[in-house]
C-alpha positions as CSV (number, residue, x, y, z in Angstrom):
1,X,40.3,56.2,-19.2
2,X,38.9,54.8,-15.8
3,X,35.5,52.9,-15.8
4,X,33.4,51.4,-13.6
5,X,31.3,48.3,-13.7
6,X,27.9,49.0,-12.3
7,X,26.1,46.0,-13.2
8,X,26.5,42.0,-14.8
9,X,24.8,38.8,-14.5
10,X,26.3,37.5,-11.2
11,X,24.3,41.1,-9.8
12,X,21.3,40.3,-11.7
13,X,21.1,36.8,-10.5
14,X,21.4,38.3,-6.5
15,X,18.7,40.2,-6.7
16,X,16.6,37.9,-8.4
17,X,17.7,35.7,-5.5
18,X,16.3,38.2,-2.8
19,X,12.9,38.9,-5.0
20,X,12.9,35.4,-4.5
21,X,13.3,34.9,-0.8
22,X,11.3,38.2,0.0
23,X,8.1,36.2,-2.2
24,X,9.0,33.5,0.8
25,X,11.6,30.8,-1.4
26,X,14.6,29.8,0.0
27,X,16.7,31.2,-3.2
28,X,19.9,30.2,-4.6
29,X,22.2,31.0,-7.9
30,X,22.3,27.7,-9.9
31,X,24.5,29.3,-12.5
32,X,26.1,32.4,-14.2
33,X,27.7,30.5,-16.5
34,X,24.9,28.6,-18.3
35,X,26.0,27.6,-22.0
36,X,26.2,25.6,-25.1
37,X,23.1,24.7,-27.0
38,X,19.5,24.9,-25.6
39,X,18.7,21.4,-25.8
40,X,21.6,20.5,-23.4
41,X,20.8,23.5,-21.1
42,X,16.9,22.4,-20.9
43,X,18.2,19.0,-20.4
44,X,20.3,20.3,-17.3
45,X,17.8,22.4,-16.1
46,X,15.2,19.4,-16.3
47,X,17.3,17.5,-14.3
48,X,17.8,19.9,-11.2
49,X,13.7,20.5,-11.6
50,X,13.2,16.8,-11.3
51,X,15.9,16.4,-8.2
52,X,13.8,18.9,-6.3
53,X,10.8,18.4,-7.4
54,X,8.5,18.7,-4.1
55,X,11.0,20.6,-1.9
56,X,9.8,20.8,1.8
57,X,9.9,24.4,1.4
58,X,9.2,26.9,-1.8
59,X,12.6,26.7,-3.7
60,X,13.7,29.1,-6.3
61,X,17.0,28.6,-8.2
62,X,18.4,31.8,-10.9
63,X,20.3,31.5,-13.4
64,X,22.3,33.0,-15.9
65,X,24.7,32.7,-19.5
66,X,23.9,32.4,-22.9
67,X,22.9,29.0,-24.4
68,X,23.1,28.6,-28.7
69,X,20.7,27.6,-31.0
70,X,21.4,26.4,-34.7
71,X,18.7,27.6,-36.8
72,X,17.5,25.3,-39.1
73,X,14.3,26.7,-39.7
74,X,12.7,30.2,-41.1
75,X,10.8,30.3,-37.5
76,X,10.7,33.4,-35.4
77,X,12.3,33.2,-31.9
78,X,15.3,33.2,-29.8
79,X,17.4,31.0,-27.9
80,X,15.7,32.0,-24.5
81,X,12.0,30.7,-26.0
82,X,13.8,27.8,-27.9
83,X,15.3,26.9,-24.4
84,X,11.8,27.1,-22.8
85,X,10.0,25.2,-25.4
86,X,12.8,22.4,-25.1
87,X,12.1,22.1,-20.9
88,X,8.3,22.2,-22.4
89,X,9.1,18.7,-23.9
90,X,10.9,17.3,-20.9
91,X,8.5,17.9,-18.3
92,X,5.0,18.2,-19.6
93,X,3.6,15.3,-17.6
94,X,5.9,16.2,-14.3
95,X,3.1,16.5,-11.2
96,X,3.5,19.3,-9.1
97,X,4.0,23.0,-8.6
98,X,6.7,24.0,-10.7
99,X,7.4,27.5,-12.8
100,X,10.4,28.3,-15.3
101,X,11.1,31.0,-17.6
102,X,14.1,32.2,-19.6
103,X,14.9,35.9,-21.0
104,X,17.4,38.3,-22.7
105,X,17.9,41.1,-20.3
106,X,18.0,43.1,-22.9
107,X,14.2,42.5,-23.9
108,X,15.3,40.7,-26.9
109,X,15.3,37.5,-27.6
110,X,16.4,36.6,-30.9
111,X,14.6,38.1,-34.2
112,X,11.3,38.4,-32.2
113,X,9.9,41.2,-30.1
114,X,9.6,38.9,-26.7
115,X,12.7,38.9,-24.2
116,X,11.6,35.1,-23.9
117,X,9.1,32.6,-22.9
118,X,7.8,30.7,-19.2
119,X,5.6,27.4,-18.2
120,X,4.5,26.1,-15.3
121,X,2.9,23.1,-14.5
122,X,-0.5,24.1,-15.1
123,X,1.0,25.4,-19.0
124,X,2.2,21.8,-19.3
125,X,-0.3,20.0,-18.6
126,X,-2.4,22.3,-21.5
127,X,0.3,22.0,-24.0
128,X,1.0,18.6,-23.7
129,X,-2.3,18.0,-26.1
130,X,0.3,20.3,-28.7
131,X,3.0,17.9,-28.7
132,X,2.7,18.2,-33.0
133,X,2.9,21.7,-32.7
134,X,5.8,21.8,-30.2
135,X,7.7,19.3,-32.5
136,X,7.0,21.7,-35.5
137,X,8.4,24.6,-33.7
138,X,11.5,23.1,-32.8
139,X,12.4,22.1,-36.3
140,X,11.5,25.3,-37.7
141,X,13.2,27.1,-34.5
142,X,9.6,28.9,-34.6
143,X,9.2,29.3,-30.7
144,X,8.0,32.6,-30.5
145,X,5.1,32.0,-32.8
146,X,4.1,28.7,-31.0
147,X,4.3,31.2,-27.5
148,X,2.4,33.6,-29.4
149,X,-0.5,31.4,-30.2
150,X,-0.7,28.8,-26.5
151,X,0.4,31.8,-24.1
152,X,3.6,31.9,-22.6
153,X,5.8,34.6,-24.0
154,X,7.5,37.2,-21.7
155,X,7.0,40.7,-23.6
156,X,9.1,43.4,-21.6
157,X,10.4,45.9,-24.5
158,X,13.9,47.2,-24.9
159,X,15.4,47.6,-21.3
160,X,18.5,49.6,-22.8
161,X,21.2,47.1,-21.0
162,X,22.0,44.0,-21.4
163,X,23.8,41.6,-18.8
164,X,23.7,38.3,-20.3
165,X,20.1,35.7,-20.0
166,X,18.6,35.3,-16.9
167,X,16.2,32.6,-16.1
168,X,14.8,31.4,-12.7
169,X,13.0,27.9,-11.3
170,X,10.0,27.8,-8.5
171,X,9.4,24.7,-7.1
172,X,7.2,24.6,-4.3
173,X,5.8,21.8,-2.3
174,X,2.5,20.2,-2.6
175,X,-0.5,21.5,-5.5
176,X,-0.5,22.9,-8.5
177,X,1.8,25.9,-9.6
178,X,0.6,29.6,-10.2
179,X,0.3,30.2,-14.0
180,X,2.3,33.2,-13.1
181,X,4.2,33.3,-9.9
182,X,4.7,37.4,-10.1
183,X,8.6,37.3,-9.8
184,X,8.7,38.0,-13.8
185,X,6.0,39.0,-16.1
């Protein structure tokens, strides 16, 4: 039989990249590939946040793959909101206007009913008082609850396909970020 493919993550990532640049970022694909555990991916994708960090112009960087998560815990949540809640830790006192978010394009992010999670500066600087709670949810890989409760999750519902995680990065030069940028919801 013949088949076509009509859609993947390298096509999801482009026109996330011209959402982007038609909000006014200069856009770019940072990854399709993006793997291994969550904890190296939010370390990676802290350390491209903190190399751009107040860009002369509004920057957006997309991204794509599928990171792992070894559950330890009897938490409820997904490797897109574990991901999230892992940047949480590595930039909650980084100044700025900054916005990141991680999801399953499928609207599904591990055994919970979010496709995944976002921060922002302004979210940082709030949940930086939770540092207990964050450490709680990371051993008891209980992200979605701690989005749940402190705001954060990214609730889309089934989308019936599925082309791997996407996640995007705004950086934008001078005050603080947007809670909510508008380029996912």
């Amino acid at each position: 039989g013949r088949f076509a493919v009509i859609g993947d993550n390298r096509i999801a990532l482009e026109a996330g990249c011209r959402a982007a640049a038609e909000a006014g970022f200069s856009a770019g694909i940072l990854t399709s590939r993006l793997q291994g555990s969550a904890d190296s991916a939010a370390r990676r994708l802290a350390r491209v946040m903190r190399r751009f960090l107040d860009p002369c112009t509004p920057r957006a960087w997309v991204f794509g793959g599928e990171t792992t998560v070894k559950v330890k815990g009897r938490g409820k949540g997904g490797r897109n909101q574990e991901l999230v809640l892992r940047l949480l830790t590595r930039v909650d006192n980084w100044p700025g206007s900054w916005y990141a978010a991680c999801m399953g394009s499928d609207g599904i992010d591990g055994n919970s009913p979010a496709a995944g999670a976002w921060i922002s500066y302004h979210a940082a600087a709030r949940l930086k008082r939770r540092q207990k709670e964050m450490e709680t949810a990371l051993r008891e890989n209980d992200s979605y609850r701690f989005f749940r409760r402190f705001g954060g999750l990214i609730e889309t519902g089934p989308t019936g396909t599925n082309v791997m995680d996407l996640g995007v990065i705004l950086l934008a030069p001078g005050g603080p970020a947007s809670p909510n940028p508008g380029l996912v919801r």
